[in-house]
DRENROFI-559962 format. One record per residue (C-alpha): residue number from 1; x, y, z. Coordinates in steps of 0.02 Angstrom, whole numbers, plus 32768, in hexadecimal, padded with zeros to 4 digits. Example, Ala and Ser with C-alpha at 12.3 -4.5 7.8 and 13.67 -1.06 7.14 Angstrom:
% residues 2
+-----+------+------+------+
! num !    u !    v !    w !
+-----+------+------+------+
!   1 ! 8267 ! 7F1F ! 8186 !
!   2 ! 82AC ! 7FCB ! 8165 !
+-----+------+------+------+
***
This chain:
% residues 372
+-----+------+------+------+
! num !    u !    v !    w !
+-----+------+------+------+
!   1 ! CD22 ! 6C04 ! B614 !
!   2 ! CD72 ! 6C06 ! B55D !
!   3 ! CD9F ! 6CB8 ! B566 !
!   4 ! CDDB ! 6CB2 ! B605 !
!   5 ! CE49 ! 6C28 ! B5B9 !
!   6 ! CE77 ! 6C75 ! B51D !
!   7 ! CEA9 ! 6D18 ! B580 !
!   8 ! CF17 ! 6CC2 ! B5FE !
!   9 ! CF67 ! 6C49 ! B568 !
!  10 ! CF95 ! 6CF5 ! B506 !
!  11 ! CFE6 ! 6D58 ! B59B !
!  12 ! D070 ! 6CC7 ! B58E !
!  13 ! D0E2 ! 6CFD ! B4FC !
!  14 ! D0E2 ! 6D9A ! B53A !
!  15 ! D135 ! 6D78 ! B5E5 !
!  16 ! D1A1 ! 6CEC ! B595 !
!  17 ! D1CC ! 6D7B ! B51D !
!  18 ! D1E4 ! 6DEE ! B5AF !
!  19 ! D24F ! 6D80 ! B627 !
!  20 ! D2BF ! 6D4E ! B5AD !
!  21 ! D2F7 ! 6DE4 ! B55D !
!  22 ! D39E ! 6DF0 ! B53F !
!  23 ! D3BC ! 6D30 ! B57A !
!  24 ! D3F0 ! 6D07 ! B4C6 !
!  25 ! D3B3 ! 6C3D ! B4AC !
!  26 ! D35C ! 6C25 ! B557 !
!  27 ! D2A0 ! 6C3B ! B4FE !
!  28 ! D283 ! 6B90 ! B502 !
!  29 ! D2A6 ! 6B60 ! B5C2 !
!  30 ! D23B ! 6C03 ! B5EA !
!  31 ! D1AC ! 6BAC ! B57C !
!  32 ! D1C9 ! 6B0D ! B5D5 !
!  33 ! D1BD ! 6B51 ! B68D !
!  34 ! D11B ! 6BA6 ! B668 !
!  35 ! D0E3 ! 6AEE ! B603 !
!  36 ! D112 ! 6A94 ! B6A8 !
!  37 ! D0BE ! 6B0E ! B717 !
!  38 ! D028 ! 6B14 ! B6B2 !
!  39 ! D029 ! 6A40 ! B6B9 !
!  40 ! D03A ! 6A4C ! B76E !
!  41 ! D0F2 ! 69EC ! B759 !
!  42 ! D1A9 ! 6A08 ! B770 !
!  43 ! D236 ! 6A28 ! B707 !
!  44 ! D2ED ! 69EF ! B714 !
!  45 ! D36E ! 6A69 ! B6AF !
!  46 ! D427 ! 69F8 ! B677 !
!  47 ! D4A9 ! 6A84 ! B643 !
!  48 ! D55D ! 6AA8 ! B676 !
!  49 ! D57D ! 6B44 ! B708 !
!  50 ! D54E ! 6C01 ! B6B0 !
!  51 ! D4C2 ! 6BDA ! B62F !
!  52 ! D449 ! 6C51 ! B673 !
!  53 ! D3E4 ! 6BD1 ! B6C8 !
!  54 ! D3B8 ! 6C2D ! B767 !
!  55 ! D3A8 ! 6CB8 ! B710 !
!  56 ! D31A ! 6C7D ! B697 !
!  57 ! D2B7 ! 6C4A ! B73C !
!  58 ! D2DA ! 6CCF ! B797 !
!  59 ! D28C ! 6D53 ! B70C !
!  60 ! D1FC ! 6CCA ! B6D7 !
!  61 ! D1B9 ! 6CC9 ! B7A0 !
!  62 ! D1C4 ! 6D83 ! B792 !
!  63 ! D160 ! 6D89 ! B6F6 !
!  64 ! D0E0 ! 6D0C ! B76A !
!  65 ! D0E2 ! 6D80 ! B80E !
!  66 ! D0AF ! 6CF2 ! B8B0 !
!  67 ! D15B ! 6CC3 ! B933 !
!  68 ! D1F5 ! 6C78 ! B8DB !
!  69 ! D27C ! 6C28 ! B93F !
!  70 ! D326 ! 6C09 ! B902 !
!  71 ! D3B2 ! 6BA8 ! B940 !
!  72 ! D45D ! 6B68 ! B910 !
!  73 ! D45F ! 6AA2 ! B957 !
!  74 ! D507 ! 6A72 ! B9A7 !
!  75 ! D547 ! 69B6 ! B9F5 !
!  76 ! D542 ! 6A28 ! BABA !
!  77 ! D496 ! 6A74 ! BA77 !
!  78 ! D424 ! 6A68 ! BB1D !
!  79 ! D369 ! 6A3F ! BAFA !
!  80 ! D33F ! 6AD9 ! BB65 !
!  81 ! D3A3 ! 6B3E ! BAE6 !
!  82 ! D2F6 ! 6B02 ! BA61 !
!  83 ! D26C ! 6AD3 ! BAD4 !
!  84 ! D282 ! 6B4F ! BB6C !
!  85 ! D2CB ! 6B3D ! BC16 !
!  86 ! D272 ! 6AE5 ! BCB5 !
!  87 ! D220 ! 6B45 ! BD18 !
!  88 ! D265 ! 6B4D ! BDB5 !
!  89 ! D1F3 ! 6B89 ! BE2D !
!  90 ! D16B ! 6B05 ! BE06 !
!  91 ! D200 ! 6A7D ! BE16 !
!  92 ! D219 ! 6AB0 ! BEBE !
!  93 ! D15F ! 6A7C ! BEBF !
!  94 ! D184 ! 69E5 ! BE79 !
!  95 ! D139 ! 6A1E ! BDDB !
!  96 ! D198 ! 6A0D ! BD43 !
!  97 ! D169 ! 6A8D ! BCB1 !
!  98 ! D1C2 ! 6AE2 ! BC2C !
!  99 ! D1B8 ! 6B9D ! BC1D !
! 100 ! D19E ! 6B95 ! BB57 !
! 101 ! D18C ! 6C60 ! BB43 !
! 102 ! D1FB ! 6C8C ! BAA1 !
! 103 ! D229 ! 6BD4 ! BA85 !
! 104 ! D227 ! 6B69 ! B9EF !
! 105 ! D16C ! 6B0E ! BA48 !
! 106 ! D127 ! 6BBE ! BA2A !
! 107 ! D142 ! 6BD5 ! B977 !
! 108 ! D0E9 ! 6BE3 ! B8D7 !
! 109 ! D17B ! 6BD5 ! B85B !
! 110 ! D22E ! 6B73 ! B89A !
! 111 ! D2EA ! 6B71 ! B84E !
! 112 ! D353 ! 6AF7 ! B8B0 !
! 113 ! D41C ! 6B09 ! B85B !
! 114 ! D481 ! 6A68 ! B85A !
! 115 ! D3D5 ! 6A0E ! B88C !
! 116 ! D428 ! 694C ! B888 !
! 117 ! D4C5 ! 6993 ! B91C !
! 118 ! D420 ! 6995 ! B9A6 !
! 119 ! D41F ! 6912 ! BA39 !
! 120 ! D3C1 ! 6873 ! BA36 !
! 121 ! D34A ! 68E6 ! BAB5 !
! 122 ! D336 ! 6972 ! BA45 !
! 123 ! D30F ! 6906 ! B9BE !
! 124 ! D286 ! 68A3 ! BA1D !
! 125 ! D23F ! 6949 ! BA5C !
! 126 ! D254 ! 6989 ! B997 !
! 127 ! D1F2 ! 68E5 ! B938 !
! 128 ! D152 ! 6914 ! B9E0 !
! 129 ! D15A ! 69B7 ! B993 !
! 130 ! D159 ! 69B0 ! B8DA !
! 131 ! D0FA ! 6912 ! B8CF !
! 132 ! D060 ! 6937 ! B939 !
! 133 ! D07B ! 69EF ! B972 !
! 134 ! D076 ! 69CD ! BA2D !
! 135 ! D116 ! 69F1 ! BA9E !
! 136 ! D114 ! 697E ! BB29 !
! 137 ! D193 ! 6994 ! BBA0 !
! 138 ! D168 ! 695A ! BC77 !
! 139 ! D0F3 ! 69B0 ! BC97 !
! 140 ! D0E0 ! 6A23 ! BC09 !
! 141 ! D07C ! 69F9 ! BB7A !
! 142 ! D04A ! 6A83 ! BAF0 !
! 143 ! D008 ! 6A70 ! BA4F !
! 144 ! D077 ! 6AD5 ! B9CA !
! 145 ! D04D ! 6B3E ! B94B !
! 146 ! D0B8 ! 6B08 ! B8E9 !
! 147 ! D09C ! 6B25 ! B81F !
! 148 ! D147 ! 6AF0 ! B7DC !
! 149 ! D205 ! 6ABF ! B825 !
! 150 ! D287 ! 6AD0 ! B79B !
! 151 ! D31D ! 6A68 ! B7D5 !
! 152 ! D3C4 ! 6A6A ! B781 !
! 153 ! D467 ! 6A22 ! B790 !
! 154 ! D508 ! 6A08 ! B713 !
! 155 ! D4D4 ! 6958 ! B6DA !
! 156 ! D47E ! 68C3 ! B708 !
! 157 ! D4AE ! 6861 ! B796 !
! 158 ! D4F2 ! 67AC ! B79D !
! 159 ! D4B5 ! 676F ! B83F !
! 160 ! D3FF ! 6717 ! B82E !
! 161 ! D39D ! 6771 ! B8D4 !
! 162 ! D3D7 ! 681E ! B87D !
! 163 ! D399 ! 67D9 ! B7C5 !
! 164 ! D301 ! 67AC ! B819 !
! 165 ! D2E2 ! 6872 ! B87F !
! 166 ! D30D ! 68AF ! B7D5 !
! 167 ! D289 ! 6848 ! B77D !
! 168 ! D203 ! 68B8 ! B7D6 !
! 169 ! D221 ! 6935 ! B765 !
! 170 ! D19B ! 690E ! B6EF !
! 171 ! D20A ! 6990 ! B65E !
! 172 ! D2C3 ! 6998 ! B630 !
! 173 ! D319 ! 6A00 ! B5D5 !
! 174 ! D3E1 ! 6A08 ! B5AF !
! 175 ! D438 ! 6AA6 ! B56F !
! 176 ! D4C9 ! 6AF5 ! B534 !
! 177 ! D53E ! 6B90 ! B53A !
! 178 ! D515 ! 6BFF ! B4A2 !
! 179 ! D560 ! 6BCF ! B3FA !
! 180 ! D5E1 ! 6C3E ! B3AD !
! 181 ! D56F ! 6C8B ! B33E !
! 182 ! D4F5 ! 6CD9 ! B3AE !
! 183 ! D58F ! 6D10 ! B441 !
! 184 ! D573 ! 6DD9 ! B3FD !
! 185 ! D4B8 ! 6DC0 ! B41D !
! 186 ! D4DE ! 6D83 ! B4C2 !
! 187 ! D549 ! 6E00 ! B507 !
! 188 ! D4E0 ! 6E8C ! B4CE !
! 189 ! D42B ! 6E3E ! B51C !
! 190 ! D4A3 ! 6E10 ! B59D !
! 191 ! D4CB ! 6EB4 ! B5C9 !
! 192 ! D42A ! 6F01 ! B5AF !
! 193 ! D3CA ! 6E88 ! B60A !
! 194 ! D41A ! 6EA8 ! B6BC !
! 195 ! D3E8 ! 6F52 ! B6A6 !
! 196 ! D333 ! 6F35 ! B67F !
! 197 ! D2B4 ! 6EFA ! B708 !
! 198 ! D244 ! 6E75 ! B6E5 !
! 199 ! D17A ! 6EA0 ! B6D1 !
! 200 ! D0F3 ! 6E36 ! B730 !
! 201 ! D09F ! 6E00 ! B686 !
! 202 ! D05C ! 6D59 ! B6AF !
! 203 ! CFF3 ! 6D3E ! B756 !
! 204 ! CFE2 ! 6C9E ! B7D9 !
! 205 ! CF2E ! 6CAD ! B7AB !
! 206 ! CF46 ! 6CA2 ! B6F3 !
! 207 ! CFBA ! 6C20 ! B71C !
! 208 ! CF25 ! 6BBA ! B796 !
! 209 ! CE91 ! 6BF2 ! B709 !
! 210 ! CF0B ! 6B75 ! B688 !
! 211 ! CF2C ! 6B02 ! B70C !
! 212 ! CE91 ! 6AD8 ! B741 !
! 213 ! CE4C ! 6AC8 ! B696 !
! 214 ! CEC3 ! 6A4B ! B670 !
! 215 ! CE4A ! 69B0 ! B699 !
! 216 ! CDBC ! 69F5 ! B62E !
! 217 ! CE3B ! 69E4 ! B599 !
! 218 ! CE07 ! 694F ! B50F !
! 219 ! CE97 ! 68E3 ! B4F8 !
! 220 ! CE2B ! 6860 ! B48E !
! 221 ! CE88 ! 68A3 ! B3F0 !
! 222 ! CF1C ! 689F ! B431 !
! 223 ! CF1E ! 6807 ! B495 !
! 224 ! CF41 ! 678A ! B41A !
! 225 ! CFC9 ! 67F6 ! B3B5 !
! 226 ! D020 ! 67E2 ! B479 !
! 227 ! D00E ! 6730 ! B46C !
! 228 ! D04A ! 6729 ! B3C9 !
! 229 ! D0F6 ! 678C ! B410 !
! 230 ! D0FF ! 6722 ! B499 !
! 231 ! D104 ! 6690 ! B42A !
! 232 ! D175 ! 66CE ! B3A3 !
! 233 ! D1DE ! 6701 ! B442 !
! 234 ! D1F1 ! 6662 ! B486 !
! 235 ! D205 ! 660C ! B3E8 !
! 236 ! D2BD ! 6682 ! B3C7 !
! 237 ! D2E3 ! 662B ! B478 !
! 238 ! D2B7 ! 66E0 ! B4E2 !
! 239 ! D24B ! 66B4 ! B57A !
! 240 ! D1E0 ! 6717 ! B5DD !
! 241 ! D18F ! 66F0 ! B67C !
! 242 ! D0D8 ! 66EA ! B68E !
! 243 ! D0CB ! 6778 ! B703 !
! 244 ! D11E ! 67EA ! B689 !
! 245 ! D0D5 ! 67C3 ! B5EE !
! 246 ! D025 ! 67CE ! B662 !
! 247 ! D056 ! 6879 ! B699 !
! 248 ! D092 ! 68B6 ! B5F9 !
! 249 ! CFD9 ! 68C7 ! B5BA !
! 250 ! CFDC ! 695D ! B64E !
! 251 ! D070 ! 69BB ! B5C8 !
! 252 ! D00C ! 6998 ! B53C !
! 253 ! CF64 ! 69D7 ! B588 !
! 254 ! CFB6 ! 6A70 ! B5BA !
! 255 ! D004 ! 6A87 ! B504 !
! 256 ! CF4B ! 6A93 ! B4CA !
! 257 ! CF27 ! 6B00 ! B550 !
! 258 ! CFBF ! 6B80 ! B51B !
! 259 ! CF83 ! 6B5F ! B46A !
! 260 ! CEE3 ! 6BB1 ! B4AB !
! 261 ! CE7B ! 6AF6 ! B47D !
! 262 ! CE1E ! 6A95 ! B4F2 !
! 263 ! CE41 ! 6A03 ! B485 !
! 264 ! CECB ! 69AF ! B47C !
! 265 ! CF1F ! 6989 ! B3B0 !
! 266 ! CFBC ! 6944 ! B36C !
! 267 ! D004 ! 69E2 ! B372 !
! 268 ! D00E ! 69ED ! B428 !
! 269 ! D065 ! 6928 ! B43C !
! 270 ! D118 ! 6994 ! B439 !
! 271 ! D12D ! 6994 ! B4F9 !
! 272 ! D155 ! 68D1 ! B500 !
! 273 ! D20E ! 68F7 ! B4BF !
! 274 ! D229 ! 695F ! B554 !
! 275 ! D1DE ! 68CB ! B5B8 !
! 276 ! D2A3 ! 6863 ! B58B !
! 277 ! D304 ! 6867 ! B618 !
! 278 ! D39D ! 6868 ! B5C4 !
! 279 ! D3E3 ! 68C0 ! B536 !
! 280 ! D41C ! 6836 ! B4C9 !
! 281 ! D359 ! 67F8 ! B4D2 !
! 282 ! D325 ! 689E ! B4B4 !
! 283 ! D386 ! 68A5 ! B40A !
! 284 ! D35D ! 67FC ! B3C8 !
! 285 ! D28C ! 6829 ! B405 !
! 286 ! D2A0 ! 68B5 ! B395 !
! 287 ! D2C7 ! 6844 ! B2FC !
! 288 ! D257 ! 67B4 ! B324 !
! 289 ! D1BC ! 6824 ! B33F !
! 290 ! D1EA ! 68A7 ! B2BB !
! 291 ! D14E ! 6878 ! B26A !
! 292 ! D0C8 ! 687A ! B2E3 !
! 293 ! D12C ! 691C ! B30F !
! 294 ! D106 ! 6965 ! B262 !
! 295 ! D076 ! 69C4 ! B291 !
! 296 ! D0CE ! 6A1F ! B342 !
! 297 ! D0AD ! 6AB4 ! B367 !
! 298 ! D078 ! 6B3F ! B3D7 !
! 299 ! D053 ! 6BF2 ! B3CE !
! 300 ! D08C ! 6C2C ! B477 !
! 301 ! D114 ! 6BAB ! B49B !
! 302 ! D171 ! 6BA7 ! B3F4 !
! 303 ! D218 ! 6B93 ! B417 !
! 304 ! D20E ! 6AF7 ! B49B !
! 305 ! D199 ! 6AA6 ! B3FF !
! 306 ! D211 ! 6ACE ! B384 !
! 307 ! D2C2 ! 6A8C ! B3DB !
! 308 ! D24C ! 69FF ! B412 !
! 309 ! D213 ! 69D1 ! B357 !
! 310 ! D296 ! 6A20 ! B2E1 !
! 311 ! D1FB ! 6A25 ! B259 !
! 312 ! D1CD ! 6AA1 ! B1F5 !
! 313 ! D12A ! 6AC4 ! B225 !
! 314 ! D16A ! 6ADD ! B2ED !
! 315 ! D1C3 ! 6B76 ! B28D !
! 316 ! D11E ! 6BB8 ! B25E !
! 317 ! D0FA ! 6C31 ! B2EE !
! 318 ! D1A0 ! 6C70 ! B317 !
! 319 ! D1BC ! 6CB4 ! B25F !
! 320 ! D10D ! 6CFA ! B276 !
! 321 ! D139 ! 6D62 ! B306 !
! 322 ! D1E3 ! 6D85 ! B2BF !
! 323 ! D191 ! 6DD1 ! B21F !
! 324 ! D118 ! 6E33 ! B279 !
! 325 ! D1A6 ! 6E7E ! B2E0 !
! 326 ! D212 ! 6EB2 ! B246 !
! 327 ! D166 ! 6EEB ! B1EB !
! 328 ! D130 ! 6F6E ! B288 !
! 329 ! D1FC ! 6FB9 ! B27D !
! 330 ! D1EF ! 7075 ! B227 !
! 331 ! D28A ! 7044 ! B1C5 !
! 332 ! D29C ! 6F9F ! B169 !
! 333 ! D327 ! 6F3D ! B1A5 !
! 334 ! D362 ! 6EF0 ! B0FB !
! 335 ! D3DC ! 6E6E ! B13A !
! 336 ! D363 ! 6E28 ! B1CF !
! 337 ! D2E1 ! 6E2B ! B140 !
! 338 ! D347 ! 6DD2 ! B0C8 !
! 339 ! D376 ! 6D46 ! B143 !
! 340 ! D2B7 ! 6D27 ! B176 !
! 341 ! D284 ! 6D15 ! B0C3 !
! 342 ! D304 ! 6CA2 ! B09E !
! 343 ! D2E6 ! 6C3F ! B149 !
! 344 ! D22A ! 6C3A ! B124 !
! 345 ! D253 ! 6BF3 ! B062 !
! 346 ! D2D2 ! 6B6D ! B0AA !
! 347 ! D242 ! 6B2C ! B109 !
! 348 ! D1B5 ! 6B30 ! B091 !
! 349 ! D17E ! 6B3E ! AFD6 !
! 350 ! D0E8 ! 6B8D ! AF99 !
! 351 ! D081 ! 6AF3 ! AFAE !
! 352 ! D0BF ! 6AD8 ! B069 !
! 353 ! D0B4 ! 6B8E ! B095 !
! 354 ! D039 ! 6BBC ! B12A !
! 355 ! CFB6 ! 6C48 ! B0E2 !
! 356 ! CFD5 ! 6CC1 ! B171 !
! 357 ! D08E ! 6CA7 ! B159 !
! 358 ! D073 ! 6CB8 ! B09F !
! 359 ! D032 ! 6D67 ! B0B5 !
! 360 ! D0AE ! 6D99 ! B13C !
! 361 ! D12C ! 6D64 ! B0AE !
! 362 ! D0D4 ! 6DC5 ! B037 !
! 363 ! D0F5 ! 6E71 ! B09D !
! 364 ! D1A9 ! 6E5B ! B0BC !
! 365 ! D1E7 ! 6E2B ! B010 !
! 366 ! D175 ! 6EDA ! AFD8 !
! 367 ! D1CF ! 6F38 ! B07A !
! 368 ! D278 ! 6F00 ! B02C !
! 369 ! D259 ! 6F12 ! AF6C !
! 370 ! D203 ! 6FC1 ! AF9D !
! 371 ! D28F ! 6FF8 ! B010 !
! 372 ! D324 ! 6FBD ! AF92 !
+-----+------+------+------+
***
């Protein structure tokens, strides 16, 4: 059972690495889909129109393989349009059924655009659906196979029944356009990644193998450091009901279960900032649980843990691979060498240094002093 673990945990950062090539600062909502899906919950996306939010889930549920479904929610959107028309024959047998074939009831990874402009039906239908995985509709009931809905919309929404819908998604996550600084990145991974198709990396059955494992996971460790949170939390004045902070222990088991551990440490209690709804909470979490957030990280989903946690040890991994990288090029790249030395130095002193870091470090400053 461990190695069937282990082997689905490390075929992760290669399809998060895959679907988001050329999607310059998206790594981190990739990480977080495949988090949610693995936790058997739902993530809502906050970010103004053209931030490569569709994209990301498009490529991540082709890195997956199973039936995605797509669709851009409107104020005339019909619930057919999501769910599937009735099927008219049976009415006329006073029968009624939904023909589902194709439909959003039918599908193993969902994207639903503009998710808070749905009716008060498609809503209902929606909270059947991503609560308990069963579309009911007449006559028609079906249970889903549903491993993860990404919703996303512009911004939070004022009115308390749409607060409440979007409260069902258990993860949040608010981004921006692309700073200044990376814009020539962006155009050229832009440009190249509408040109490249997308590889199958990452199975359903991987996915399930993770998923199902998630309840053998030992939380005893990390139980108490949640409580802790929670209380430190509440004590800035930033609430959280009890069915989320229950539920978050689902992110943090499937942390461990990404980190390739069936037990559950303080390095995997990261997930809880994501658990805010808002982003004002989300910023002040970060400073009231930088400490119990010291120890964050994660060797598949680095970049979520880092933006989560802003420590240095979050860093850890994603300098790793980033070494490795410039290490296996057949000519030495002095400037992106010089700027990951200096990045892993800002971070830590000899003391602090991690030993396979340390080593990593060793090679490049050689690859640069030999290659001046």
């Amino acid at each position: 059972m461990i190695a069937s673990l282990q082997s689905a945990a490390a075929q992760v950062r290669s399809a998060v690495r895959v679907a988001t090539e050329g999607l310059v600062g998206r790594e981190q909502l990739a990480e977080l889909i495949v988090l949610a899906a693995v936790a058997q919950e739902h993530l809502l996306v906050i970010g103004p129109p053209g931030t490569a939010k569709s994209a990301v889930v498009r490529r991540v549920a082709q890195s997956m393989g199973g039936r995605y479904f797509e669709y851009l929610l409107g104020r005339f959107t019909e619930p057919s349009e999501l769910f599937g028309a009735v099927d008219l024959k049976k009415l006329r047998e006073g029968t009624v059924e939904t023909d589902v074939s194709g439909m959003l009831p039918e599908a193993d990874i969902v994207f639903l655009d503009e998710v808070f402009l749905g009716s008060t039906a498609i809503l209902n239908t929606l909270l059947g659906v991503l609560n308990e995985r069963r579309f009911r509709r007449g006559h028609t009931q079906i249970q889903c196979p549903l491993r993860v809905c990404v919703g996303a919309a512009n911004g939070l929404p004022d009115d308390e029944a749409l607060a409440a819908f979007g409260d069902r998604f258990l993860l949040h996550l608010f981004v921006e356009s692309v700073p200044d600084n990376q814009l020539e990145a962006m155009l050229s991974g832009g440009w190249q990644s509408e040109q490249r198709p997308v590889q199958q990396l990452l199975g359903l059955s991987q996915l399930d193998t993770l998923s199902q494992a998630l309840k053998s996971v030992d939380l005893d460790q990390a139980r108490p450091l949640l409580a802790t949170a929670i209380r430190r939390l509440r004590e800035a004045g930033i609430a959280l009901s009890d069915r989320r902070i229950v539920k978050s222990q689902r992110l943090i088991a499937a942390a461990a279960l990404l980190s390739r551990r069936t037990q559950a440490t303080d390095a995997d209690l990261w997930p809880l900032l994501y658990v805010l709804p808002t982003q004002e909470t989300q910023q002040r979490g970060r400073e009231v649980l930088r400490e119990l957030f010291a120890a964050s990280s994660n060797s598949h989903l680095f970049s979520a843990v880092e933006e989560a946690t802003l420590q240095p040890l979050s860093r850890v991994n994603r300098l790793q691979e980033t070494a490795l990288e410039l290490l296996q090029r057949p000519l030495a790249d002095h400037a992106a060498v010089e700027s990951l030395l200096r990045e892993i130095d800002a971070n830590f002193d000899s003391a602090t240094l991690p030993e396979p870091l340390q080593g990593l470090r060793g090679q490049l400053a050689s690859q640069l002093s030999g290659g001046a």
